[in-house]
C-alpha positions in Angstrom: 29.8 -9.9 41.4 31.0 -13.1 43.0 27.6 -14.7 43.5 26.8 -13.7 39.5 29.2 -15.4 38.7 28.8 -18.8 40.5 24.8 -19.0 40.0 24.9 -17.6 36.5 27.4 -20.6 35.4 30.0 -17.9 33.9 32.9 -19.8 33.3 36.1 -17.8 35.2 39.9 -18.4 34.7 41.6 -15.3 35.7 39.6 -13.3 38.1 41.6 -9.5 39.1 40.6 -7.6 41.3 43.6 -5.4 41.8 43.0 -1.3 43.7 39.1 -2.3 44.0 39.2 -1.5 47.6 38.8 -4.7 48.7 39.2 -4.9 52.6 38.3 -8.2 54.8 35.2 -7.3 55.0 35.0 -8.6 51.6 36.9 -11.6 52.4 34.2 -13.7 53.8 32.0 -13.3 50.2 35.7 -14.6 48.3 36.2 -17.2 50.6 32.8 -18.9 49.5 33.6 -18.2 46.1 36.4 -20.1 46.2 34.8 -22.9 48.4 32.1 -23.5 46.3 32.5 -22.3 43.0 32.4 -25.2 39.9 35.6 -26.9 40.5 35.1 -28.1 36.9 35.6 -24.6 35.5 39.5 -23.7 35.0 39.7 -21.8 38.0 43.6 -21.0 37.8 44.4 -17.7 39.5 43.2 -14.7 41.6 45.2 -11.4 41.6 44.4 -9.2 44.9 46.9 -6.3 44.6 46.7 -3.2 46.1 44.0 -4.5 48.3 44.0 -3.5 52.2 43.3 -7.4 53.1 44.8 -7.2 56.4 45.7 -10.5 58.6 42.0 -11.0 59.2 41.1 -11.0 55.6 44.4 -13.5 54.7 43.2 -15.6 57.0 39.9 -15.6 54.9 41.4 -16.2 51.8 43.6 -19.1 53.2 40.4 -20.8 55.1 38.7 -20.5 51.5 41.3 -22.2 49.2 42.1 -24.8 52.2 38.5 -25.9 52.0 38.4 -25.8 48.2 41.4 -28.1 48.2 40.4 -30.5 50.5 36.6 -30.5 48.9 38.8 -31.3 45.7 40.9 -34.0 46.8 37.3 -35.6 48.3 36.2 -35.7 45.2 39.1 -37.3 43.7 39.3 -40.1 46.5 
């Protein structure tokens, strides 16, 4: 779903993916997501609830959005 949406140029503001079973297995597939999805697109949040992410697939998560921040603020400067 997450690779649809980034090559397909869907435009995505609220993405929920509350009780989808999502485990950090999965984590590594958001975390590119976020890294690399069209930071002109209105990307504003990401709901995970109910999820068994674990510390691993926090980690993840955190890695991703630190590397779309900084990408951002690269592009800024």
């Amino acid at each position: 779903m997450l690779q649809t949406l980034n090559e397909n140029g869907h435009s995505v503001e609220h993405l929920d993916v509350t009780q989808n079973d999502i485990s950090y297995l999965s984590m590594g597939s958001l975390r590119h997501f976020l890294r690399d999805y069209n930071r002109q697109q209105g990307f504003v949040s990401l709901v995970l609830d109910k999820n068994n992410l674990g510390d691993i697939g926090i980690r993840e998560l955190a890695d991703g959005l630190f590397e779309r921040f900084t990408s951002m603020e690269h592009d800024i400067n």
